[in-house]
C-alpha positions in Angstrom: -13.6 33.8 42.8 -13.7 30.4 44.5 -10.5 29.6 46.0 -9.3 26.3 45.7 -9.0 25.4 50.0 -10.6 27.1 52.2 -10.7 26.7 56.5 -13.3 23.6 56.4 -10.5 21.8 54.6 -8.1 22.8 57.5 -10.2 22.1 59.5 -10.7 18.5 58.6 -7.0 18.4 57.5 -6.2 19.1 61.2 -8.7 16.0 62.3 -7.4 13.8 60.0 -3.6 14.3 60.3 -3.6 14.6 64.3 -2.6 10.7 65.2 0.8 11.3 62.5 1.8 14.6 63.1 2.8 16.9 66.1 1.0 20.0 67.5 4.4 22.1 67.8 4.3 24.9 70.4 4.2 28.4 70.1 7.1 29.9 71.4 8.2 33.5 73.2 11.2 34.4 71.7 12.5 37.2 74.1 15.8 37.0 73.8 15.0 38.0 69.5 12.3 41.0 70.7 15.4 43.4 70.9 17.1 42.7 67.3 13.6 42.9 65.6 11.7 45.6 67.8 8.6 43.4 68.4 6.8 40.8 70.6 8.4 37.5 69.0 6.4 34.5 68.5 8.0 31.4 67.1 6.0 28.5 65.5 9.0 26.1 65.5 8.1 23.7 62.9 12.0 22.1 62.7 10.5 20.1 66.0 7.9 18.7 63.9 8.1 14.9 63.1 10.5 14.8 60.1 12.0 18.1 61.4 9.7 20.2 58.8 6.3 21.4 57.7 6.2 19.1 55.0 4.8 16.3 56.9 1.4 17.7 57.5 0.5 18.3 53.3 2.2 15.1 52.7 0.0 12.9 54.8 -3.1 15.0 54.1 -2.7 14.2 50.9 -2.0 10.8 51.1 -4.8 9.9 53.4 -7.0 11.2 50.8 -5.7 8.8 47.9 -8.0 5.7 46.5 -6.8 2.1 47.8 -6.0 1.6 43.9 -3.5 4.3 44.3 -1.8 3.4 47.7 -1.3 -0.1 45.9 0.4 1.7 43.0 2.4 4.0 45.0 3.6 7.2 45.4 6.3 9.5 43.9 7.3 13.5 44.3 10.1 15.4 43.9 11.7 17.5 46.6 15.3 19.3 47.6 14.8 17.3 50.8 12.0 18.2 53.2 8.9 17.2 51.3 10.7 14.0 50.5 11.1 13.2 54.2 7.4 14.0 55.1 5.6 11.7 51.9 8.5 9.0 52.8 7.2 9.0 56.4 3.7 8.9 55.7 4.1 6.5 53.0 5.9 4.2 56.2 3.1 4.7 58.5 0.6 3.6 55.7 2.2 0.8 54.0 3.1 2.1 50.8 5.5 2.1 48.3 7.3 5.6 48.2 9.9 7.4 45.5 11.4 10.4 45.5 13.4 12.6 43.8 16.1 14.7 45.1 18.3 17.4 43.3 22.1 15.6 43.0 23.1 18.6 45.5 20.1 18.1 48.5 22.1 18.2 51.8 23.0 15.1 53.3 21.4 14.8 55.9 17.9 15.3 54.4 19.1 12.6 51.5 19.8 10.1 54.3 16.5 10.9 56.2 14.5 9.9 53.0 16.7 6.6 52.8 16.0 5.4 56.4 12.1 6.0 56.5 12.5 3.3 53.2 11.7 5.7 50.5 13.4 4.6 47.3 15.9 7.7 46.9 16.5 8.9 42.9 18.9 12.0 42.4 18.7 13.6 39.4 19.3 17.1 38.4 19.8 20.3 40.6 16.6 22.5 39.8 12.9 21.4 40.5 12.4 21.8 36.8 15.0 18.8 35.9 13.6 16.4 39.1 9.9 17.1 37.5 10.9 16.1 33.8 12.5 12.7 36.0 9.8 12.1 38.0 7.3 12.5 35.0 9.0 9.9 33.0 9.1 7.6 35.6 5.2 7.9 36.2 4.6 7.3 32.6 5.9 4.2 33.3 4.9 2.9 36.7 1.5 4.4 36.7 2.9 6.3 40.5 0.5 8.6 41.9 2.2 12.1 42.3 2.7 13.8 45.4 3.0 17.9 44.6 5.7 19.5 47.0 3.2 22.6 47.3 0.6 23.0 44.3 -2.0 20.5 45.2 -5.1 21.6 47.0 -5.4 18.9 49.6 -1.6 18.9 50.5 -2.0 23.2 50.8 -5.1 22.1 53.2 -2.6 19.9 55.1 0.1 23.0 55.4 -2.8 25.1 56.4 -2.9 23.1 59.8 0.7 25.3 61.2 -1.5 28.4 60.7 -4.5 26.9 62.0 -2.8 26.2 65.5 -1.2 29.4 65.8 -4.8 30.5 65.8 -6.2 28.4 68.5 -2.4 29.1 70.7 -2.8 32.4 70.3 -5.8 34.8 69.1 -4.5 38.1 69.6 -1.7 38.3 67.4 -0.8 41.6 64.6 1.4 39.8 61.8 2.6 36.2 61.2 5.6 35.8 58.6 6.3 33.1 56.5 8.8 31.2 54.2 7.7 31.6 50.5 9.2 28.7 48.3 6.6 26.8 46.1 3.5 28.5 48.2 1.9 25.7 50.0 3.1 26.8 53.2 2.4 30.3 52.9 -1.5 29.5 50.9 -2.4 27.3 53.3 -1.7 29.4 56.7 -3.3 32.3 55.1 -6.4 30.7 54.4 -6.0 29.7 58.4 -5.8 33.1 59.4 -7.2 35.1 57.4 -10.6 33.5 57.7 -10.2 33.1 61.5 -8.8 36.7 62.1 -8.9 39.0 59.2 -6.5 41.8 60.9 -3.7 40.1 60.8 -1.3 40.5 58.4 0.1 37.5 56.7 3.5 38.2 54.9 5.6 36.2 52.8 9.7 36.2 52.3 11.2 34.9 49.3 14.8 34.7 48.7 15.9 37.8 46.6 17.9 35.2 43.9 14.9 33.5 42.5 11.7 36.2 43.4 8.7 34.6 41.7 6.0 35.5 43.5 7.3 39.5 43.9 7.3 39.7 40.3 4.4 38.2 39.6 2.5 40.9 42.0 4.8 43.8 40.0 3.2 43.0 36.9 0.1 41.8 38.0 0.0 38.2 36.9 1.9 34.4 37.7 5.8 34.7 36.0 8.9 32.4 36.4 11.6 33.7 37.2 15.2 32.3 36.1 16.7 30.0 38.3 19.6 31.3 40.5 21.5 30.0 44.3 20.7 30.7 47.1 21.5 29.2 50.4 17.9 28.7 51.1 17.8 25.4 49.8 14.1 24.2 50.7 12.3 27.7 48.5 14.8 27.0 45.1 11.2 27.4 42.8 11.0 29.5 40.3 7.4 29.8 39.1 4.4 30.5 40.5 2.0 27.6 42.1 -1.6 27.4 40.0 -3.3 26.9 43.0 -0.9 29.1 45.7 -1.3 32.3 43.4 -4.7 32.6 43.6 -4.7 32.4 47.7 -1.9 34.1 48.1 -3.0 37.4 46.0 -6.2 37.6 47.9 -5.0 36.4 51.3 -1.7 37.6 51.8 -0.6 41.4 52.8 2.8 41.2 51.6 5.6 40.0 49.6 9.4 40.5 50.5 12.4 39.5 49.2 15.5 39.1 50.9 19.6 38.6 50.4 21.3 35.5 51.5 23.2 38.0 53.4 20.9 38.4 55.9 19.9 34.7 56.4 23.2 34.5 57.5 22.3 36.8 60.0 19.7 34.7 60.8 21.1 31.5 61.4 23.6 32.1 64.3 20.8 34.2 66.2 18.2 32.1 66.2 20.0 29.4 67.2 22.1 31.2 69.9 19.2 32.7 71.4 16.4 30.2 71.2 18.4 27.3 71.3 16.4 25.5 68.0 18.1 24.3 65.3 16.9 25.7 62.3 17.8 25.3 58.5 18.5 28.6 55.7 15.1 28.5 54.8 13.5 28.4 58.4 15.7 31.5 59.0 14.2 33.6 56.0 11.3 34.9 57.9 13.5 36.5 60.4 16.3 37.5 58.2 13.9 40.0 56.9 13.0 41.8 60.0 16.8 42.1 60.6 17.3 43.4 57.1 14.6 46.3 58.1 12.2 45.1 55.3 9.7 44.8 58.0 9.2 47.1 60.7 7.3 46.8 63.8 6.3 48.7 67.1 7.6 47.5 70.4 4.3 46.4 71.5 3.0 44.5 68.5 2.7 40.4 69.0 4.3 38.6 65.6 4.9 34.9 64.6 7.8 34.3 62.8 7.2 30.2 60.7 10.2 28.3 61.8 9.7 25.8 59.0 12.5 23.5 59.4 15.3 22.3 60.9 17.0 19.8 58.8 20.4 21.4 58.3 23.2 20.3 56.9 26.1 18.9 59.2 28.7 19.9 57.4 27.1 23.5 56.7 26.4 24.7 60.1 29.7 25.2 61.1 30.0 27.7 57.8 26.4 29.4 59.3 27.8 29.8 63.2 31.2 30.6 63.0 30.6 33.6 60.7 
């Protein structure tokens, strides 16, 4: 089966977003090796540009867009994150930008979108609403639509975090990642899986809204109903067209974990590597503190840090537990 992005596109992802975006560090985390029985590597993408991942696909994919397009505009529809990244690239490149956000996005992320001059529409509180919104809207403006994680050439763009790890660091046994939409998760796996195909890629899901662990119980793409959960940024509840493929052939594992633990999560990261990073950043290492994954002391593993853009009012309620 021929997947739909494969490492050439990274590769030329990587070349072609590099003047936009940053090359964020990897990281020791130390002062987390004790709590989660590992070496801990941190790919902290909440110092990124726009404080998230997002960035990278966004401009990707927008660099690749006819001038016809670019002159029409842009829309896509995001809790927050991917809105910031297409509204900054949309800046940089002189065009017109929309996006919808769910009525409920955090504030500070709604904000962000505003000052990088994105028009800002809220509508709804699931990505299911914003779509049916944003749809109607390009039937009539004629918008060019920016997917938050299903399109080939913004996965290619996501596939770039992944693709650095690998030239930081080439001796690594697991990297872990957020699971919302896929894009993240697809494109990183692609990175290094065709670069290093020992180590394990896993993905963690919130345990309200576990798409992608159903769909590899029954074999097949489901959709799962839609529930809360504090991890905002991965509130999807179907499968990606293009992210199942990759991610049943590339990826070793699926977990799913409880709010509970990205609790956890929150107050230790921060505490103990100083970065700032949002619920659904946290997920990756709320799972090795729920004992889903286990590790040997001597094993080297990246935890995705794939955001930062937390809520103000909220991060007194994730510290002061």
């Amino acid at each position: 089966m021929k997947l739909p992005v494969n490492l050439e596109n990274i590769k030329n992802a990587y070349s072609r977003i590099k003047p936009f975006v940053h090359h964020t560090p990897l990281l020791r985390g130390e002062k987390i090796d004790e709590i989660i029985n590992c070496q801990v590597y941190l790919k902290p993408e909440c110092l990124q540009v726009t404080g998230s991942f997002k960035i990278r696909g966004a401009t990707n994919k927008i660099l690749s867009l006819t001038e016809e397009e670019k002159v029409k505009g842009i829309i896509a529809s995001s809790s927050g994150n991917h809105a910031q990244g297409v509204a900054h690239a949309a800046r940089s490149l002189g065009i017109k930008a929309t996006l919808v956000l769910p009525e409920n996005a955090p504030l500070t992320k709604i904000e962000g979108t505003r000052a990088l001059g994105a028009e800002v529409i809220l509508h709804g509180f699931d990505s299911i609403q914003r779509y049916k919104k944003l749809y109607e809207i390009v039937d009539e403006k004629g918008y060019t639509v920016v997917h938050s994680y299903d399109d080939p050439t913004l996965i290619a763009g996501q596939g770039t975090v992944g693709y650095e790890v690998m030239q930081d660091i080439n001796d690594l046994d697991a990297i872990v990642v957020p699971l919302g939409g896929g894009g993240l998760l697809a494109g990183i796996a692609v990175a290094v899986k065709e670069m290093n195909p020992k180590i394990k890629v896993i993905g963690v899901e919130p345990e309200a809204i576990p798409r992608y662990s159903e769909s590899r119980r029954l074999g097949k793409p489901v959709e799962v109903p839609m529930k809360d959960t504090v991890a905002d940024g991965l509130m999807i509840t179907k499968t990606g067209v293009n992210t199942y493929p990759i991610i049943e052939q590339y990826v070793d594992e699926v977990v799913a974990v409880n709010d509970e633990f990205i609790y956890k999560a929150i107050p230790e990261i921060i505490f103990k590597t100083k970065l700032l990073v949002e619920p659904s950043a946290a997920i990756a290492i709320a799972a090795a503190l729920s004992g889903k994954l286990k590790y040997e002391r001597n094993q080297k593993v990246c935890f995705v840090l794939s955001g930062g853009n937390v809520d103000h009012k909220k991060l007194r309620e994730f510290i002061d537990l």
